[in-house]
PLY file of the C-alpha trace (Angstrom):
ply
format ascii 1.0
element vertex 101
property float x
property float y
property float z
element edge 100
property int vertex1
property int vertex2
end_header
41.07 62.18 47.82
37.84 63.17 49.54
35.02 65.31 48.91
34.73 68.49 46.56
33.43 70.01 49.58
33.04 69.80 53.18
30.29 70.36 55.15
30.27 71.04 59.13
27.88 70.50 61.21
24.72 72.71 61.80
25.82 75.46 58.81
24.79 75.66 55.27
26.25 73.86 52.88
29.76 75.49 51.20
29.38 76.50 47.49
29.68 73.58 45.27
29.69 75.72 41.66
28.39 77.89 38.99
25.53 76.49 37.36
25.87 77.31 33.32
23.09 80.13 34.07
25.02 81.52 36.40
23.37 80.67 39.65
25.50 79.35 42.53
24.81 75.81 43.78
25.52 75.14 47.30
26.15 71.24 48.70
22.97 69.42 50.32
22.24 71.47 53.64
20.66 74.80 53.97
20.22 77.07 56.77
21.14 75.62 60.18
22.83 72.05 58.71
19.33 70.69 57.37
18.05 69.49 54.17
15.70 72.57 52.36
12.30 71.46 52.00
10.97 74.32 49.75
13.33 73.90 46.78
11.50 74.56 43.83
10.90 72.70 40.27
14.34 73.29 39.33
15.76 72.64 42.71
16.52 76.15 43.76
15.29 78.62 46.89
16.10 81.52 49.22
17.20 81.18 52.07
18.11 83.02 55.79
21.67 82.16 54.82
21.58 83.43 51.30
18.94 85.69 50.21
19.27 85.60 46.67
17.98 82.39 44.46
20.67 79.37 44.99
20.59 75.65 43.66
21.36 72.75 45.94
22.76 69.45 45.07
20.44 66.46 46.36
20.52 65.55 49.62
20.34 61.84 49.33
22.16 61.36 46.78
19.74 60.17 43.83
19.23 60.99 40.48
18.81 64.12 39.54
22.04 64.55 41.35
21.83 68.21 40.98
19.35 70.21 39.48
16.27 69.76 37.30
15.43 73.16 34.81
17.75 76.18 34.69
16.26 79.06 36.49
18.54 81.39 35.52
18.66 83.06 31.90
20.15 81.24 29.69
19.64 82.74 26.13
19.96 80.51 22.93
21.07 77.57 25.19
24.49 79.40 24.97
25.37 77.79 21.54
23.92 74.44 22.28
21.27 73.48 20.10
20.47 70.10 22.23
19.78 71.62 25.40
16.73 74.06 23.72
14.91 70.91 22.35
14.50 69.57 25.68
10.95 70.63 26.72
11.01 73.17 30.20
14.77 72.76 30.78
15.35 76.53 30.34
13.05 79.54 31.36
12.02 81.61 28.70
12.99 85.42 29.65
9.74 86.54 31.28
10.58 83.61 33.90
14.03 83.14 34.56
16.15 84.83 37.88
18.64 87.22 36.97
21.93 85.81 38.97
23.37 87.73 42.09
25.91 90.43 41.80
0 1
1 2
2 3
3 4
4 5
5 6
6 7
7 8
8 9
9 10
10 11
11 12
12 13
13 14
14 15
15 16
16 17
17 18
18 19
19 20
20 21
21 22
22 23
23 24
24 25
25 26
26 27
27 28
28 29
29 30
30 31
31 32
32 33
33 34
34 35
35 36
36 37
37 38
38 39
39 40
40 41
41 42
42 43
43 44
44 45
45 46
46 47
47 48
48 49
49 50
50 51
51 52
52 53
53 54
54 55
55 56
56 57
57 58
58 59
59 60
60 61
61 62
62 63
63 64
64 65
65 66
66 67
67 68
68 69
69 70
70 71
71 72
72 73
73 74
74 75
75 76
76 77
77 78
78 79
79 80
80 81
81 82
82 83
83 84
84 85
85 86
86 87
87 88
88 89
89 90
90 91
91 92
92 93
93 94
94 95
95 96
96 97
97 98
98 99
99 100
């Protein structure tokens, strides 16, 4: 069984899922097969490729694994009481990225 996802050379990384705030997270590689170097706090950018806000998962492999704080809305932590006691894991409204269409 390999990979969830393959990669090929010099191209952006597939789509790996749907974060719970609906953003899209793509594998390691951004635009042109390389690693992004401008990902934000919560592991996120634009890019040439994809012009709206994206999540990648980590390029090498270490913890966090994929992303760090939700950028996208996520309102009452969806039903979760857990996840809203955790201190900047969620962007209040006046912060977070409303996903694509």
């Amino acid at each position: 069984m390999g990979c969830a996802y393959t990669d090929t050379a010099g191209k952006h990384s597939p789509l790996y899922g749907i974060m719970l705030d609906s953003i899209p997270i793509y594998g390691a590689y951004g635009d042109n097969g390389v690693a992004p170097a401008d990902l934000d706090e919560c592991g996120g950018h634009t890019d040439a490729t994809y012009s709206f806000y994206h999540y990648h998962v980590t390029a090498n492999l270490a913890p966090p694994y994929v992303i760090r704080c939700f950028r996208g809305c996520v309102f009452n932590a969806n039903g979760n009481p857990s996840m809203s006691s955790i201190s900047g894991l969620i962007k209040t409204d006046a912060t977070c990225v409303k996903a694509a269409k």
